[in-house]
PDB file of N, CA, C and O in Angstrom:
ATOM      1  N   UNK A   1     -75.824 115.572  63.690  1.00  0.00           N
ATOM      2  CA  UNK A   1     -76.164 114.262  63.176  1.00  0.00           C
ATOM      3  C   UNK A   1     -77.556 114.308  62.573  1.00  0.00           C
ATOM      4  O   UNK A   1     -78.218 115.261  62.986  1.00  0.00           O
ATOM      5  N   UNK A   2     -78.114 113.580  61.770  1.00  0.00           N
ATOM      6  CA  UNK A   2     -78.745 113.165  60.931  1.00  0.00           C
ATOM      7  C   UNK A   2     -79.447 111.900  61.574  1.00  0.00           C
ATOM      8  O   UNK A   2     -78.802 110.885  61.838  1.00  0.00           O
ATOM      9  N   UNK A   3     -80.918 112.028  61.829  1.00  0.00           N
ATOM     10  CA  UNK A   3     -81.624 110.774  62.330  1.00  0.00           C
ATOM     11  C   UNK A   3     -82.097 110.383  60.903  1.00  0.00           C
ATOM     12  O   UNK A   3     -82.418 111.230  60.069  1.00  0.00           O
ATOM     13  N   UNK A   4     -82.125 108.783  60.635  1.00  0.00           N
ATOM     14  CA  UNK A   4     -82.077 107.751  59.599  1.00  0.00           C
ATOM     15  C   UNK A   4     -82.803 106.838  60.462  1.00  0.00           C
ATOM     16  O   UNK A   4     -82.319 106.597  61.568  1.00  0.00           O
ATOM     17  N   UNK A   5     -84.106 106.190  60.047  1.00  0.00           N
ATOM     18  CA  UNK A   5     -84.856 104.628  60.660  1.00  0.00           C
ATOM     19  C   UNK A   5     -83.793 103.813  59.294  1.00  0.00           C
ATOM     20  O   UNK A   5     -83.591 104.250  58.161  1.00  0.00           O
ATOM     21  N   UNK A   6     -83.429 102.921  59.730  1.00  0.00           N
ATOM     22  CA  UNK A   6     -83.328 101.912  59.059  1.00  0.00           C
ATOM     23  C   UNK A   6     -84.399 100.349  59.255  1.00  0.00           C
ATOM     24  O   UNK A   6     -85.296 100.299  60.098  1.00  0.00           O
ATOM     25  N   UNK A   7     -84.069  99.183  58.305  1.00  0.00           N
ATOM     26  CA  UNK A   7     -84.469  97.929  58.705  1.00  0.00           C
ATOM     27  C   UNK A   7     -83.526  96.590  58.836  1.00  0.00           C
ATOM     28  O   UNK A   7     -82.853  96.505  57.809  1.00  0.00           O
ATOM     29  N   UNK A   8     -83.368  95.982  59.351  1.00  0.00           N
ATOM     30  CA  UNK A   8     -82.169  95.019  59.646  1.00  0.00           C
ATOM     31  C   UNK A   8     -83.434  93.782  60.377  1.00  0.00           C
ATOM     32  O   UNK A   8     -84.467  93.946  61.026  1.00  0.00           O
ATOM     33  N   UNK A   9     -82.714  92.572  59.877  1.00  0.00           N
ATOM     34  CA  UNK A   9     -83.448  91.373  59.720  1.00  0.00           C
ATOM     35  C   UNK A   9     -82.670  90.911  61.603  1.00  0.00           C
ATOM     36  O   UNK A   9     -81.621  91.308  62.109  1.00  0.00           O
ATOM     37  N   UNK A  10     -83.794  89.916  62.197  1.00  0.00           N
ATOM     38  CA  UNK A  10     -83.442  89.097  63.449  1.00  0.00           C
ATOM     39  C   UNK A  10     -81.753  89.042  63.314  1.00  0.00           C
ATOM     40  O   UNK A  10     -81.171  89.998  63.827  1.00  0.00           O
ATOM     41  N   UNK A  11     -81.237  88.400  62.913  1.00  0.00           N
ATOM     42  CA  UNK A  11     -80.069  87.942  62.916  1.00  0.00           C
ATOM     43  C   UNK A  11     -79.018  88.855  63.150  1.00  0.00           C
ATOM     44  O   UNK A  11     -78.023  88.496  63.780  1.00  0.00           O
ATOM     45  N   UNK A  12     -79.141  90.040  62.691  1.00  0.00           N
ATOM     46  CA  UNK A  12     -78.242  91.460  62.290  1.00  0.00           C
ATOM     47  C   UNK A  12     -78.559  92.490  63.581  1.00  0.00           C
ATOM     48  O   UNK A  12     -78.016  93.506  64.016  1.00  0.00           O
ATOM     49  N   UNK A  13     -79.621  91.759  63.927  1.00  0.00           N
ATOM     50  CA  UNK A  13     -79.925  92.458  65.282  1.00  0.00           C
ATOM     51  C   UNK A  13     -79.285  92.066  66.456  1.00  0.00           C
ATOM     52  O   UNK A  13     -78.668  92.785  67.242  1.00  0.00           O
ATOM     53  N   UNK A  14     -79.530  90.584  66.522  1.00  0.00           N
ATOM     54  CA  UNK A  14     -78.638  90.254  67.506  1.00  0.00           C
ATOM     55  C   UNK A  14     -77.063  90.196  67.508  1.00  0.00           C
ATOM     56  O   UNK A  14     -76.337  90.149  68.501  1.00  0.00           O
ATOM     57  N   UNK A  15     -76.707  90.210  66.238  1.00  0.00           N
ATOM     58  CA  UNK A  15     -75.226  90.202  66.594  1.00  0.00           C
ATOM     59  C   UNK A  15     -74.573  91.666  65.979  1.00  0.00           C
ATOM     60  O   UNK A  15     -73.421  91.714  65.548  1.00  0.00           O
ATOM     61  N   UNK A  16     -75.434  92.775  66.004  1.00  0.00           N
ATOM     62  CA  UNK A  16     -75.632  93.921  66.162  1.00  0.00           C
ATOM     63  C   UNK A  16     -75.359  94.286  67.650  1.00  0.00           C
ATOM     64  O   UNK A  16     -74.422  95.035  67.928  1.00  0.00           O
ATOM     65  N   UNK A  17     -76.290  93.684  68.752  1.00  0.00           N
ATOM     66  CA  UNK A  17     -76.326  93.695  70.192  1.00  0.00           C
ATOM     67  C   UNK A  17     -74.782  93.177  71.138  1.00  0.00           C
ATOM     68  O   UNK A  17     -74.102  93.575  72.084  1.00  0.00           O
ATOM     69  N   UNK A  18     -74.815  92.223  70.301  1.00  0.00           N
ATOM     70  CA  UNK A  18     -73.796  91.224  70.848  1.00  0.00           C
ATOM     71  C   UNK A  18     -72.378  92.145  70.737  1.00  0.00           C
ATOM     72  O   UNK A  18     -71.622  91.975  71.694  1.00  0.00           O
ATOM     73  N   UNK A  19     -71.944  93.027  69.778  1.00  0.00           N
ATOM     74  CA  UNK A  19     -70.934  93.515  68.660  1.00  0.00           C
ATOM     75  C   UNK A  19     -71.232  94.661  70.035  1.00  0.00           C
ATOM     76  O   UNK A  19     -70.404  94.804  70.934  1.00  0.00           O
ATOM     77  N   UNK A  20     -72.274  95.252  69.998  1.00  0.00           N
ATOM     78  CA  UNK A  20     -72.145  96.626  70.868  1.00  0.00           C
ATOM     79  C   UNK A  20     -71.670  96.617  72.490  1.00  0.00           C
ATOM     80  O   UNK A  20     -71.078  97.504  73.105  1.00  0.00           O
ATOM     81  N   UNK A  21     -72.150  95.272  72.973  1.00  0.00           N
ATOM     82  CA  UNK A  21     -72.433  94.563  74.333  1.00  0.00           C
ATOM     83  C   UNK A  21     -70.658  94.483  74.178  1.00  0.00           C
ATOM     84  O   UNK A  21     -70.008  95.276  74.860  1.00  0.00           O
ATOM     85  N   UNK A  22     -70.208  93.885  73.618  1.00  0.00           N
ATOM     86  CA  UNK A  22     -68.715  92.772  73.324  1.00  0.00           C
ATOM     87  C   UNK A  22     -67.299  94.324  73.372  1.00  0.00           C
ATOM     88  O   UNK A  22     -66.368  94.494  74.159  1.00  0.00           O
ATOM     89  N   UNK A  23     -67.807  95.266  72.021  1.00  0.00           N
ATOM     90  CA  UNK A  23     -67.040  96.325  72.315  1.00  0.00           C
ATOM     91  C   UNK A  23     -67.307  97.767  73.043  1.00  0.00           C
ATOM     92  O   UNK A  23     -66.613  98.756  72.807  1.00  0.00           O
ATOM     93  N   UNK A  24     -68.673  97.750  74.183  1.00  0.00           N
ATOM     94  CA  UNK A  24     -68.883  98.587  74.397  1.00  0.00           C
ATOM     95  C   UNK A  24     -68.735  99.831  73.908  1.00  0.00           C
ATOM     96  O   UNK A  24     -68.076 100.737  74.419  1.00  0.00           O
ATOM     97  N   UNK A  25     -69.543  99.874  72.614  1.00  0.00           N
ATOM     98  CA  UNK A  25     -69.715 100.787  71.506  1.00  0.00           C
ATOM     99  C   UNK A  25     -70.860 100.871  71.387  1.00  0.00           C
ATOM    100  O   UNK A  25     -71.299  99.725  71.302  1.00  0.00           O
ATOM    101  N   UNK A  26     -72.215 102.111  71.285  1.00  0.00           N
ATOM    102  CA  UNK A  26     -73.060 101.822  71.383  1.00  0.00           C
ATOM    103  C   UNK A  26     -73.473 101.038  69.743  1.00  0.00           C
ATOM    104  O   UNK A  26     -72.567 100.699  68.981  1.00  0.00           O
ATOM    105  N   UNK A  27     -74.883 100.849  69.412  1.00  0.00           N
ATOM    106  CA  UNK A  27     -75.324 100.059  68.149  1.00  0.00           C
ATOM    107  C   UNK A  27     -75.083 100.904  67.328  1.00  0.00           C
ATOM    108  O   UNK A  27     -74.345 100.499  66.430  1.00  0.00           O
ATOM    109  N   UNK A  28     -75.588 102.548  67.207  1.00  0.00           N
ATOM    110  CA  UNK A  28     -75.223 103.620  66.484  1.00  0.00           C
ATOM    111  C   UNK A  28     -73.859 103.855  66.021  1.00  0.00           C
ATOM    112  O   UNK A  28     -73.547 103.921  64.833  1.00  0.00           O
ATOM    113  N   UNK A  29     -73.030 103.983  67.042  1.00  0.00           N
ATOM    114  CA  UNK A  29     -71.488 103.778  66.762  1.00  0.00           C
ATOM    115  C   UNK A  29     -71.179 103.254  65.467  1.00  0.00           C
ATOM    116  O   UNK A  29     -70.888 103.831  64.420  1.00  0.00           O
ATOM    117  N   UNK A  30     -71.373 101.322  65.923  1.00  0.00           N
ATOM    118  CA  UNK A  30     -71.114 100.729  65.191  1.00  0.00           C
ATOM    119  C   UNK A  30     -71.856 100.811  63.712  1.00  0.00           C
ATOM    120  O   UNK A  30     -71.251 100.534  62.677  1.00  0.00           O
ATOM    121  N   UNK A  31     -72.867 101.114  63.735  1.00  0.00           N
ATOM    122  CA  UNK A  31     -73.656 101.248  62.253  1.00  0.00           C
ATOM    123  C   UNK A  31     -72.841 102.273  61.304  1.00  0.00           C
ATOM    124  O   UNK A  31     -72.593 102.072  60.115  1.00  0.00           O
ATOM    125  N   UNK A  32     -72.418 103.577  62.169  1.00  0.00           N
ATOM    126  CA  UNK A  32     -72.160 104.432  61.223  1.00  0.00           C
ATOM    127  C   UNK A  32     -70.308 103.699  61.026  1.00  0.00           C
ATOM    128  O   UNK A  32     -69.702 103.820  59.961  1.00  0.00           O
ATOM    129  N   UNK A  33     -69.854 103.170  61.946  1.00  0.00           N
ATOM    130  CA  UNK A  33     -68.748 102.546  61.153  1.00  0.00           C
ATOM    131  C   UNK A  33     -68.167 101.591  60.374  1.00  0.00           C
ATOM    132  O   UNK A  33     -67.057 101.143  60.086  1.00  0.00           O
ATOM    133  N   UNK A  34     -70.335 101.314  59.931  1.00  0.00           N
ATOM    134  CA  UNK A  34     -69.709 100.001  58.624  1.00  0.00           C
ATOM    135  C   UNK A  34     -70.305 100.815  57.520  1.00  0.00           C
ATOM    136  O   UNK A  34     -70.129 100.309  56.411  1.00  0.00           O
ATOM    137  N   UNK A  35     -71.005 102.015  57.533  1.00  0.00           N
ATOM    138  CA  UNK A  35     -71.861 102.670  56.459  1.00  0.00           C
ATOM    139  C   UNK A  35     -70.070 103.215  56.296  1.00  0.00           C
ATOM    140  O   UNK A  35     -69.613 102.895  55.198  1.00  0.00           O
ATOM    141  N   UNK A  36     -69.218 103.844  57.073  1.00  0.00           N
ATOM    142  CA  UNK A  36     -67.812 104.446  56.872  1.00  0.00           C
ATOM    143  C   UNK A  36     -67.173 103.912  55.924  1.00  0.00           C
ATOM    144  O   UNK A  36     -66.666 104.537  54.992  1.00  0.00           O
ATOM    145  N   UNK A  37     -67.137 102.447  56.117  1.00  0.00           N
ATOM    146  CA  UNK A  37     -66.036 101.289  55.332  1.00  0.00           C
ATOM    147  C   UNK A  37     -66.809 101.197  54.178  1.00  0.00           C
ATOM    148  O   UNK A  37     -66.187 101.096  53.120  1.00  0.00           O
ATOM    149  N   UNK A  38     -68.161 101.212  54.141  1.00  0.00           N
ATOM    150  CA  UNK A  38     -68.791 100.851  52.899  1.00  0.00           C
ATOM    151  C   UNK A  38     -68.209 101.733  51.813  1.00  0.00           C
ATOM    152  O   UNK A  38     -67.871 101.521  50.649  1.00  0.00           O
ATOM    153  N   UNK A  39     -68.209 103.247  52.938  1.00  0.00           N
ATOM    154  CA  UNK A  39     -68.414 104.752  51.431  1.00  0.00           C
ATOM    155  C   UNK A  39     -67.211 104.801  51.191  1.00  0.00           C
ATOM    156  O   UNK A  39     -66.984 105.388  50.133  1.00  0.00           O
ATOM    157  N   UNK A  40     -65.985 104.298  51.918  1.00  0.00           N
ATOM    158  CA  UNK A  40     -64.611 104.395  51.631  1.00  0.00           C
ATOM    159  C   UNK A  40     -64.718 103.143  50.178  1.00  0.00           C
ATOM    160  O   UNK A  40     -64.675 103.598  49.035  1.00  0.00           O
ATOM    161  N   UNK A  41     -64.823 101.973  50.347  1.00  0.00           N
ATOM    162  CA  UNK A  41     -64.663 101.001  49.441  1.00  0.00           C
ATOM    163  C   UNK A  41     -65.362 101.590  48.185  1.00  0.00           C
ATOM    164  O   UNK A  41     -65.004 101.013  47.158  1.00  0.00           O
ATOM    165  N   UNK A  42     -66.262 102.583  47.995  1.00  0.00           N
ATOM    166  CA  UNK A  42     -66.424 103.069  46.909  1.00  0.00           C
ATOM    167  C   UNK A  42     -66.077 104.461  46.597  1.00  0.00           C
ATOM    168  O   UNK A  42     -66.894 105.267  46.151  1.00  0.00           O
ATOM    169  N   UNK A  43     -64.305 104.842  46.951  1.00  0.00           N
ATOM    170  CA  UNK A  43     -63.768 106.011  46.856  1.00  0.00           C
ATOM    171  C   UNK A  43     -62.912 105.855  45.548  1.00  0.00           C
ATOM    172  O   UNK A  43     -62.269 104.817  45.384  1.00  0.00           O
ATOM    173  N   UNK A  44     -62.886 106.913  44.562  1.00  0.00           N
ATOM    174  CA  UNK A  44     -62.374 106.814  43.216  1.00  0.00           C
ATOM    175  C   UNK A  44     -60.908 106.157  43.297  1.00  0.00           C
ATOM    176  O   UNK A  44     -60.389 106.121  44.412  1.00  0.00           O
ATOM    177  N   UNK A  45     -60.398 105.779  42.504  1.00  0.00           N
ATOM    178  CA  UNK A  45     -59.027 105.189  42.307  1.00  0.00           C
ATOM    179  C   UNK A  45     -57.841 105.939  43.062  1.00  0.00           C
ATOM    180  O   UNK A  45     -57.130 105.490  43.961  1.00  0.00           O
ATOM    181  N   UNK A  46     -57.799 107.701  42.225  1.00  0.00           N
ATOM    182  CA  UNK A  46     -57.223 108.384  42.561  1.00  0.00           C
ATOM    183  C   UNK A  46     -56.992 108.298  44.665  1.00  0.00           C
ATOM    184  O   UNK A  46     -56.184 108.029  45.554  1.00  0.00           O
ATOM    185  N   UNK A  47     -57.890 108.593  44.495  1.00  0.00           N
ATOM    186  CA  UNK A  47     -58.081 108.604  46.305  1.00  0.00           C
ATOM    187  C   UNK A  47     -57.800 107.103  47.414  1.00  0.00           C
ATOM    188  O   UNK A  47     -57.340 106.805  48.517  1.00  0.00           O
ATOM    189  N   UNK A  48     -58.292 106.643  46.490  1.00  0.00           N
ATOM    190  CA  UNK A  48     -57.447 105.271  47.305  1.00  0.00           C
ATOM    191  C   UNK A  48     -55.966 105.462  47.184  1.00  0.00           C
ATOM    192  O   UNK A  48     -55.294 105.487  48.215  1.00  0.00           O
ATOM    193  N   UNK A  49     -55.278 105.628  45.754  1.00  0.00           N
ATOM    194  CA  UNK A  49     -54.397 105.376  45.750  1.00  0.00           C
ATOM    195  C   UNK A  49     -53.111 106.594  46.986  1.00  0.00           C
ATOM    196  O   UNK A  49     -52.043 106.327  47.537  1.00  0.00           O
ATOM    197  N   UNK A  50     -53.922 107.815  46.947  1.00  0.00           N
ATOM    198  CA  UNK A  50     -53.192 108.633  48.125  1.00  0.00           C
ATOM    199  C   UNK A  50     -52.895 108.081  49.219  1.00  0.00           C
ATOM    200  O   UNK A  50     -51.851 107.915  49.850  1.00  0.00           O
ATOM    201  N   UNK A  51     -54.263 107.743  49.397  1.00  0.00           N
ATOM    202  CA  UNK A  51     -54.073 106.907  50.982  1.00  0.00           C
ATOM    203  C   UNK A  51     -53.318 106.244  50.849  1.00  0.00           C
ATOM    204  O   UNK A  51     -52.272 106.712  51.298  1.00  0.00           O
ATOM    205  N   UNK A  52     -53.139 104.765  50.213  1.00  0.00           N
ATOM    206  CA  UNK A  52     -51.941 104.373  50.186  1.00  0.00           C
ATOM    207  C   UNK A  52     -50.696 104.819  49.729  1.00  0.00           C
ATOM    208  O   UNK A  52     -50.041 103.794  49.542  1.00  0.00           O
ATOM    209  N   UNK A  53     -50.010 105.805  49.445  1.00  0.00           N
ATOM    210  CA  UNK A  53     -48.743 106.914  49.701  1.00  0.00           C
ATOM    211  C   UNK A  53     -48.509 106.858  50.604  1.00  0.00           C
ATOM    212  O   UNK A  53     -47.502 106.423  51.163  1.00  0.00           O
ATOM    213  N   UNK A  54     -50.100 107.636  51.240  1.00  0.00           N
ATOM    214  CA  UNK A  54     -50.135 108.878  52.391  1.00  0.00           C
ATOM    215  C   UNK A  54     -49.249 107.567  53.785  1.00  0.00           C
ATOM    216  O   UNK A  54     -48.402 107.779  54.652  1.00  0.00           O
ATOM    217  N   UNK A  55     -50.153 106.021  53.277  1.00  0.00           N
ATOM    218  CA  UNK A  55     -49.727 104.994  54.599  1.00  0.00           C
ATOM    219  C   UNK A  55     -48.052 104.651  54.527  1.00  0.00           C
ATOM    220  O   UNK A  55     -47.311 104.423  55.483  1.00  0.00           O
ATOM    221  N   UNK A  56     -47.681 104.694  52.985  1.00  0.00           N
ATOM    222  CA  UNK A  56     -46.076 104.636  53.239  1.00  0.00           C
ATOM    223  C   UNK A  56     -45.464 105.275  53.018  1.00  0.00           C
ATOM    224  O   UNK A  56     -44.328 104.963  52.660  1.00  0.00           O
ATOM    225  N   UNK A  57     -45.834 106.399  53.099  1.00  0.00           N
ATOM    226  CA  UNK A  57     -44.712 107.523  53.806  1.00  0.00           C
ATOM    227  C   UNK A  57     -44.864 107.576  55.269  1.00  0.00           C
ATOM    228  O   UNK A  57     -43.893 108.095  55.820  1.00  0.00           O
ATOM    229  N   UNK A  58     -45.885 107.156  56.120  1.00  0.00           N
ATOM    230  CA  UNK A  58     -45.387 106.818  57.720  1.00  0.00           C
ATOM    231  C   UNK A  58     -45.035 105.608  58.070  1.00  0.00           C
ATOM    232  O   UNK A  58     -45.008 105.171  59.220  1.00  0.00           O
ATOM    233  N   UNK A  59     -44.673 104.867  56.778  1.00  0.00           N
ATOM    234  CA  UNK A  59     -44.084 103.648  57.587  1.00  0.00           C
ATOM    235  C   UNK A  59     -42.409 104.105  58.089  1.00  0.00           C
ATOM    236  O   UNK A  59     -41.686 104.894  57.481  1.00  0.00           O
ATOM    237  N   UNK A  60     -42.122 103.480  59.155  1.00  0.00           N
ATOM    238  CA  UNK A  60     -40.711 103.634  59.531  1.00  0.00           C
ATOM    239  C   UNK A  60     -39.746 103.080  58.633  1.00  0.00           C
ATOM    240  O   UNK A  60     -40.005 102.051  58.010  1.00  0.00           O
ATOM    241  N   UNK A  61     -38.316 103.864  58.478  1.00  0.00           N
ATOM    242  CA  UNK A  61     -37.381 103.150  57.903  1.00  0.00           C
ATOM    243  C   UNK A  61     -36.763 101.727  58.799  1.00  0.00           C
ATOM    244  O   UNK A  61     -36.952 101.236  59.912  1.00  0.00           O
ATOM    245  N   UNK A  62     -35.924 101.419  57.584  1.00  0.00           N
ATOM    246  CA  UNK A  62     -35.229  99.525  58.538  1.00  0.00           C
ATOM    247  C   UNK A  62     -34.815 100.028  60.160  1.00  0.00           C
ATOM    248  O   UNK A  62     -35.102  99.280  61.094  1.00  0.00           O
ATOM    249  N   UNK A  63     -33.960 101.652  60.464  1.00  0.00           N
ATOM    250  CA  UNK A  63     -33.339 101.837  61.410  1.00  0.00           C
ATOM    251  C   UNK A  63     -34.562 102.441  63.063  1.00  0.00           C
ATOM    252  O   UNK A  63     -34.471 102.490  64.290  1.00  0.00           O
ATOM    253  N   UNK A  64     -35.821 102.846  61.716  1.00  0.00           N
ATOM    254  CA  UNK A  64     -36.966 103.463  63.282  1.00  0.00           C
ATOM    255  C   UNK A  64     -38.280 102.584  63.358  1.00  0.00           C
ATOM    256  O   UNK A  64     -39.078 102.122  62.542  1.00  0.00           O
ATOM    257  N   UNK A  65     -38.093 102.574  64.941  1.00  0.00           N
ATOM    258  CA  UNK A  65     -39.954 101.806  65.020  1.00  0.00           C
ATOM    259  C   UNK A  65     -40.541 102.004  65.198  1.00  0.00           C
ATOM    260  O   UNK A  65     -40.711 102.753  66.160  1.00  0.00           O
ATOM    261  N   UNK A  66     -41.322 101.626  64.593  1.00  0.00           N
ATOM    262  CA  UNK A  66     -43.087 102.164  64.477  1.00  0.00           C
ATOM    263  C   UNK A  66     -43.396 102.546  65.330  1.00  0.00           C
ATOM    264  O   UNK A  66     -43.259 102.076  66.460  1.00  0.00           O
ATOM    265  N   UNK A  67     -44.076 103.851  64.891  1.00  0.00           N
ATOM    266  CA  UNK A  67     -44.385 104.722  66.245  1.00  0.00           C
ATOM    267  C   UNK A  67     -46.292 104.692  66.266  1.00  0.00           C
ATOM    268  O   UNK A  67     -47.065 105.141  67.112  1.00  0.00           O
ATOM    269  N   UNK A  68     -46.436 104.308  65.574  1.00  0.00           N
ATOM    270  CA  UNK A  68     -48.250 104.356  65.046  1.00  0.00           C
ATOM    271  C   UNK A  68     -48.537 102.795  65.142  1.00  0.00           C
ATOM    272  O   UNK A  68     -47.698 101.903  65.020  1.00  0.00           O
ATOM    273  N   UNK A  69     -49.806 102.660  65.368  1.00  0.00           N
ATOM    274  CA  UNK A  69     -50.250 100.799  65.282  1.00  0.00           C
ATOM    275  C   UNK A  69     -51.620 101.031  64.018  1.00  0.00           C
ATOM    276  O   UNK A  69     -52.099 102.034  63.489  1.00  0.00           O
ATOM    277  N   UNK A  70     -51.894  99.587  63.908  1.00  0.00           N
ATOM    278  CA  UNK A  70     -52.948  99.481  62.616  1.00  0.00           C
ATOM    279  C   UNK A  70     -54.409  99.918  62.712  1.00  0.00           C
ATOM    280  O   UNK A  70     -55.233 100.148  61.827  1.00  0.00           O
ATOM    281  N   UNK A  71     -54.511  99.979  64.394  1.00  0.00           N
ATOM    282  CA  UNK A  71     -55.612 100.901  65.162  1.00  0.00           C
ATOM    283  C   UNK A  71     -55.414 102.214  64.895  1.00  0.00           C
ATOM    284  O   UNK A  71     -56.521 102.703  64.668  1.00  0.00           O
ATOM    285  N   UNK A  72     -54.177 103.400  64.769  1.00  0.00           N
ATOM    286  CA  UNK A  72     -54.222 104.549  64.849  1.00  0.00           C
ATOM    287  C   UNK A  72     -54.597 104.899  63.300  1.00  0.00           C
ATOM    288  O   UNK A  72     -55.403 105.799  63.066  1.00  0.00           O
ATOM    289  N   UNK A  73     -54.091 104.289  62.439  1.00  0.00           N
ATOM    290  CA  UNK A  73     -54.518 104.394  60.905  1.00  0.00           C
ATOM    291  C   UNK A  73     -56.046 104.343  60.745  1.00  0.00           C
ATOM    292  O   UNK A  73     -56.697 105.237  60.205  1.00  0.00           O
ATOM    293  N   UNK A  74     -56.688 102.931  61.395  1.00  0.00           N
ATOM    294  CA  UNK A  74     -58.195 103.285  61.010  1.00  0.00           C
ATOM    295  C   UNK A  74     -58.664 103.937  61.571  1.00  0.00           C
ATOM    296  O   UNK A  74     -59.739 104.234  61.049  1.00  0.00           O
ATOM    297  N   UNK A  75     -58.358 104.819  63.178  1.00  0.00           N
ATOM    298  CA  UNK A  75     -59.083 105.440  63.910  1.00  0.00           C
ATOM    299  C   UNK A  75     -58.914 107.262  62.920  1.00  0.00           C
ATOM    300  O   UNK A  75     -59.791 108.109  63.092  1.00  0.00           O
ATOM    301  N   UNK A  76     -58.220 107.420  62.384  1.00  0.00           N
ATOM    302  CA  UNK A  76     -58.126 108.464  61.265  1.00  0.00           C
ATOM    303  C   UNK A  76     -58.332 108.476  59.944  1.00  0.00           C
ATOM    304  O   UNK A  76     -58.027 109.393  59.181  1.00  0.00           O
ATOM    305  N   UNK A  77     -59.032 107.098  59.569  1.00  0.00           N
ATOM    306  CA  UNK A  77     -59.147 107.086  58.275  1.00  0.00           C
ATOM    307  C   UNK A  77     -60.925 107.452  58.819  1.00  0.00           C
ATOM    308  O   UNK A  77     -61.538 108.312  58.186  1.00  0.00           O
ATOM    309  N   UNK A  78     -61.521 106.830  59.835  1.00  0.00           N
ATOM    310  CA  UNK A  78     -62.427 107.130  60.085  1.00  0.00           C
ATOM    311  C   UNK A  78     -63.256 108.788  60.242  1.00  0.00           C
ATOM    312  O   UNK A  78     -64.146 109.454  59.714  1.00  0.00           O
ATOM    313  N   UNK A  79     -61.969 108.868  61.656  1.00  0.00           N
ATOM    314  CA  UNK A  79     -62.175 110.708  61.534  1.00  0.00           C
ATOM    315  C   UNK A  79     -62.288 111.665  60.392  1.00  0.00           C
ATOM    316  O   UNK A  79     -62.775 112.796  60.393  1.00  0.00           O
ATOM    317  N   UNK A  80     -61.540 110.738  59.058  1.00  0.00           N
ATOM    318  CA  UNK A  80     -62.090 111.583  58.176  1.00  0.00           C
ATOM    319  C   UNK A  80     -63.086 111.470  57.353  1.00  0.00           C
ATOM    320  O   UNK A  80     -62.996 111.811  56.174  1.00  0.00           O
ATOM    321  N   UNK A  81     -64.058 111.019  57.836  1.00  0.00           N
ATOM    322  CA  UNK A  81     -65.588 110.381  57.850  1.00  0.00           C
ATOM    323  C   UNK A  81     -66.080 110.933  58.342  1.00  0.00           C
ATOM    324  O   UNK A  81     -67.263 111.048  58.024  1.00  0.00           O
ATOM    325  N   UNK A  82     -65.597 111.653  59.421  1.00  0.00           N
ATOM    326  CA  UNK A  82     -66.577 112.091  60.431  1.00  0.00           C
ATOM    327  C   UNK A  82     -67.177 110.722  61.218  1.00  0.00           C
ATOM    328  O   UNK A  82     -68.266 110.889  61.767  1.00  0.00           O
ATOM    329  N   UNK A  83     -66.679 109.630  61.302  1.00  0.00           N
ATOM    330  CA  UNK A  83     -67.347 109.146  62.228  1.00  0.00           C
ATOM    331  C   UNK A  83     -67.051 108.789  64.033  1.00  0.00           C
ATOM    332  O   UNK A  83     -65.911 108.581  64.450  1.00  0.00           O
ATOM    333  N   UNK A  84     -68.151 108.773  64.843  1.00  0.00           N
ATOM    334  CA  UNK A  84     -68.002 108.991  65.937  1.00  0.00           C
ATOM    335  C   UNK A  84     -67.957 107.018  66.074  1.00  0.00           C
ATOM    336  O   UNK A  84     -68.806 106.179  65.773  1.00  0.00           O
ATOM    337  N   UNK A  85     -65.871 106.822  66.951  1.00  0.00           N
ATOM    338  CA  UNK A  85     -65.979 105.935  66.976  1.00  0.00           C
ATOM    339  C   UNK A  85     -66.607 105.178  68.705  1.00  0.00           C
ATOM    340  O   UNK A  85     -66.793 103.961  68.724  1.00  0.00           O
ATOM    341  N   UNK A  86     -66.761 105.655  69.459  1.00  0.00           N
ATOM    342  CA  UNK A  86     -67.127 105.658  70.748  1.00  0.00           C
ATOM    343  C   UNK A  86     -68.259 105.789  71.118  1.00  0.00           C
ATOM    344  O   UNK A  86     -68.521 105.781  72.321  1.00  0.00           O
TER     345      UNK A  86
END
């Protein structure tokens, strides 16, 4: 890992605290998993558009059920971030 100071205003702090306190995640956790969502939302077209393939080709047909939930998708869209979600 990579140590980064950042700055974040009163407000972002506390419900920074609150967010870590609430999902027992530490503050770090959570930081690097909105810097995650940020760098994804600016991933080229091409690459978005895989991912979404990549998500329906594991959706189940009419006859099988879902064997994955909407948690196991982001907990691997993450991993491939590298980010530590815990």
């Amino acid at each position: 890992m990579i140590r980064k100071q950042i700055f974040i205003d009163e407000a972002q702090n506390e419900a920074l605290k609150q967010l870590a306190k609430k999902t027992g995640k530490s503050e770090g956790a959570l930081i690097r998993e909105a810097l995650a969502l940020r760098l994804m939302e600016d991933q080229d077209a091409d690459t978005l558009w895989e991912g979404l393939v990549e998500g329906w080709l594991q959706r189940p047909t009419a006859n099988e059920p879902r064997t994955w939930t909407r948690e196991d998708l982001y907990d691997e869209r993450l991993r491939r971030y590298h980010v530590d979600t815990h």
